[in-house]
C-alpha positions in Angstrom: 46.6 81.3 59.3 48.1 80.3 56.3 51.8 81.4 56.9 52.5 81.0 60.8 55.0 83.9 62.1 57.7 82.1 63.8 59.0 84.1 67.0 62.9 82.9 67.5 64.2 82.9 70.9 67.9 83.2 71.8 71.0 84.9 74.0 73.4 87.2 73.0 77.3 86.8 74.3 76.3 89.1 77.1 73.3 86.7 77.7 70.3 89.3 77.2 67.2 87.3 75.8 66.4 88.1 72.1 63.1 87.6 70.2 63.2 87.7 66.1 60.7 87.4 63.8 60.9 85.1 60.9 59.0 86.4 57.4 57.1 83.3 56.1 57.1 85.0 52.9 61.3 85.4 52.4 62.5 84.0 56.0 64.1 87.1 56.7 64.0 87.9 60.6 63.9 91.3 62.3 64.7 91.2 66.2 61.5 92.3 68.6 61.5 94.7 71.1 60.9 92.5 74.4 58.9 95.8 75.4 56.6 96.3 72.8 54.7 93.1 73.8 52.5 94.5 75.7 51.6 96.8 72.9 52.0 95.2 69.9 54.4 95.7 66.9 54.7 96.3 63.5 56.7 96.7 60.8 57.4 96.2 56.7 59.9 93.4 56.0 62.6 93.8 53.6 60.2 91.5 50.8 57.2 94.3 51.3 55.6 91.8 53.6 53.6 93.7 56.1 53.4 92.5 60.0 50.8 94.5 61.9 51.2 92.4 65.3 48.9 93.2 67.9 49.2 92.5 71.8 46.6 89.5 72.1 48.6 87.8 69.5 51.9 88.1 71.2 50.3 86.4 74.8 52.2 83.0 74.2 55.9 85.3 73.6 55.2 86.6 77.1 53.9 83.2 78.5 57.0 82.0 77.0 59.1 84.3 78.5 58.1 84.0 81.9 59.0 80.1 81.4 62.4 81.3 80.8 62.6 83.8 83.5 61.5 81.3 85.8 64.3 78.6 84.5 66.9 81.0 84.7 66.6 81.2 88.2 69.8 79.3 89.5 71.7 79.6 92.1 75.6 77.9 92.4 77.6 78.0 95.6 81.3 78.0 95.2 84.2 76.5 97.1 86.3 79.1 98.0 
């Protein structure tokens, strides 16, 4: 592939997990719906760049988060 698609992962405030995808073409990034991965996405960037995404491609975002899952599994005890 010429022009990777860069997949952004980050929290909000209320610390929900958000995916965003970066448009090689103008860098612009639109936020993913954790639950289309299983389907696939797609959608028309703001430049007219077209992102037809389909499940397969989208395997390492769900490998990826189930490594986070898995490292946000803490537990803390308190003094109280």
């Amino acid at each position: 592939m010429d022009n990777p698609v860069k997949i952004h992962f980050r929290c909000n405030p209320q610390g929900c997990i958000i995916l965003s995808i970066q448009c090689p073409t103008c860098n612009e990034q639109q936020d993913l719906p954790i639950a289309d991965l299983d389907s696939g996405i797609g959608f028309t960037c703001k430049c007219g760049e077209d992102f037809p995404i389909h499940a397969e491609t989208l395997k390492p975002v769900a490998r990826e988060l189930d490594e986070l899952h898995h490292l946000i599994q803490r537990t803390i005890e308190l003094p109280i």
